[in-house]
C-alpha positions as CSV (number, residue, x, y, z in Angstrom):
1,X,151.8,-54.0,-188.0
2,X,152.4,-50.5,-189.1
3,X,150.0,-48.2,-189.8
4,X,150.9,-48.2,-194.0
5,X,149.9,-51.9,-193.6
6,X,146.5,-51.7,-192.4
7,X,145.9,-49.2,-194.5
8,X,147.3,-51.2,-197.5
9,X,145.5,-54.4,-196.1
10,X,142.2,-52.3,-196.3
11,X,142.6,-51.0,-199.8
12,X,143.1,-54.1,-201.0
13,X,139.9,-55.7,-199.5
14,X,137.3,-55.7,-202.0
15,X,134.9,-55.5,-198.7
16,X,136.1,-52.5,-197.0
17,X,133.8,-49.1,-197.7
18,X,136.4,-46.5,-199.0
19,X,134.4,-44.7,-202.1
20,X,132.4,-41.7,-200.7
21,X,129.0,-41.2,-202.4
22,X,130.0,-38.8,-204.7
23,X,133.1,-40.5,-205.9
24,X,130.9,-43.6,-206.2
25,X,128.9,-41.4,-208.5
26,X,131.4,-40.3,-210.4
27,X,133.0,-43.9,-210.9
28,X,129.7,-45.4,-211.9
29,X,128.8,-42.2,-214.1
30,X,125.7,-42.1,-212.6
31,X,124.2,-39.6,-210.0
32,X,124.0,-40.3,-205.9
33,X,120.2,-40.4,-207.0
34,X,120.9,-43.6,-208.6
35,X,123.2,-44.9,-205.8
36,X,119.8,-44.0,-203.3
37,X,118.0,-45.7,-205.7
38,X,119.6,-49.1,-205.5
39,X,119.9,-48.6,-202.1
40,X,116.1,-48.4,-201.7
41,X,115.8,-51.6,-203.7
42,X,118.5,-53.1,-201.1
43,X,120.7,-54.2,-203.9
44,X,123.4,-52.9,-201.6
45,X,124.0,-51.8,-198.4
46,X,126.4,-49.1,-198.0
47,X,128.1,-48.5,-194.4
48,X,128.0,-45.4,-192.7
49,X,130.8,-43.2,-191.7
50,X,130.3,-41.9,-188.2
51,X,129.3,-38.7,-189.7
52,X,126.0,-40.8,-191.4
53,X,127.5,-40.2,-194.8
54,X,127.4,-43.4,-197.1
55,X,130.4,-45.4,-197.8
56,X,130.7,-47.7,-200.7
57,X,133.2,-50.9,-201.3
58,X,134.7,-51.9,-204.7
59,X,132.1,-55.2,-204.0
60,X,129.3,-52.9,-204.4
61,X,130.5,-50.4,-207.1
62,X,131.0,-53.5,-209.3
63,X,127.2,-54.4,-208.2
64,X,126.0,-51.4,-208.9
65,X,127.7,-50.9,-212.3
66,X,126.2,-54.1,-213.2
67,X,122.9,-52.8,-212.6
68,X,123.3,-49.4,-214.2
69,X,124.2,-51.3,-217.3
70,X,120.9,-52.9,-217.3
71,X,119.2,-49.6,-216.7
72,X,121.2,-48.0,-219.6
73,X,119.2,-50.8,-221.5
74,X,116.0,-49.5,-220.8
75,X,115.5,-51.8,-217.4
76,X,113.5,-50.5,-214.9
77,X,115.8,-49.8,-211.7
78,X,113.8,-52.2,-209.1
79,X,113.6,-55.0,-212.2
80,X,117.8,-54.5,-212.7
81,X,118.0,-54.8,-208.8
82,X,115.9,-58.3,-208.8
83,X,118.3,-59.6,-211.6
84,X,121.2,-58.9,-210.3
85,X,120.2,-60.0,-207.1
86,X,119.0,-63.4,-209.2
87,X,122.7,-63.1,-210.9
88,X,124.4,-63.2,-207.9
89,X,122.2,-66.3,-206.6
90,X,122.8,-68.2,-209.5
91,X,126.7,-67.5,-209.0
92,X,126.7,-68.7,-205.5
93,X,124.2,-72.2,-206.8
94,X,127.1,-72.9,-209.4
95,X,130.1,-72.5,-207.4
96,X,128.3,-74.7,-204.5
97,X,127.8,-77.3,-207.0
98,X,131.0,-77.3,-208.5
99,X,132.4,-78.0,-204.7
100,X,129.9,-80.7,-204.4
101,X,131.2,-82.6,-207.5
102,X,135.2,-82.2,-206.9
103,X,133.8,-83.5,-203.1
104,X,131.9,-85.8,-204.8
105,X,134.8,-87.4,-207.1
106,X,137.6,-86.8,-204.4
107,X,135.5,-89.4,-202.1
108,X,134.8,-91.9,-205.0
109,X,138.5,-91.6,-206.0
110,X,139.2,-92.4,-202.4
111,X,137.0,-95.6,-201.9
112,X,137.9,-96.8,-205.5
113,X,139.4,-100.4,-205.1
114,X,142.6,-101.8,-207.5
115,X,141.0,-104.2,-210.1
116,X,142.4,-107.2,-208.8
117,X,140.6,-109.4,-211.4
118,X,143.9,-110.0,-213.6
């Protein structure tokens, strides 16, 4: 592997931390106050360059813009936090279930007998 393709590999993961805090900022149009602020709330976690600076990932800018548009709607930033936390949850429940029922009918479809009562 060259170097272009790590670097390619870790642009396009949604994981890695490649948004400084000001650029963050400035995506989100909101201040590095804001980004503290979540942080504080421990909606996200941003990584650390070895310098201490903060380091965001596309996962948590989308995070955090979902929580600045509740804020923009007059919610409080620790109550935006706990729903999008509770968002995110109910995400996770869903797509569990849904694997539990295509698990669920894979294994009846598997143990379903012919009707041999012709």
């Amino acid at each position: 592997m060259t170097a272009d393709d790590s670097l390619g590999s870790r642009l396009d993961d949604d994981d890695y931390p490649a948004y400084t805090m000001g650029r963050a900022a400035e995506l989100l149009g909101a201040t590095p106050g804001f980004l503290r602020a979540i942080g504080e709330a421990r909606l996200i976690t941003p990584l650390r360059s070895p310098g201490g600076h903060r380091r965001y990932s596309r996962y948590q800018l989308r995070i955090a813009a979902r929580a600045r548009e509740l804020v923009d709607q007059g919610t409080p930033v620790e109550a935006a936090c706990r729903i999008v936390i509770l968002e995110d949850q109910l995400e996770e429940a869903q797509r569990i279930n849904a694997e539990f029922r295509r698990a669920a009918t894979a294994a009846t479809a598997a143990t379903a007998t012919p009707d041999d009562s012709r």
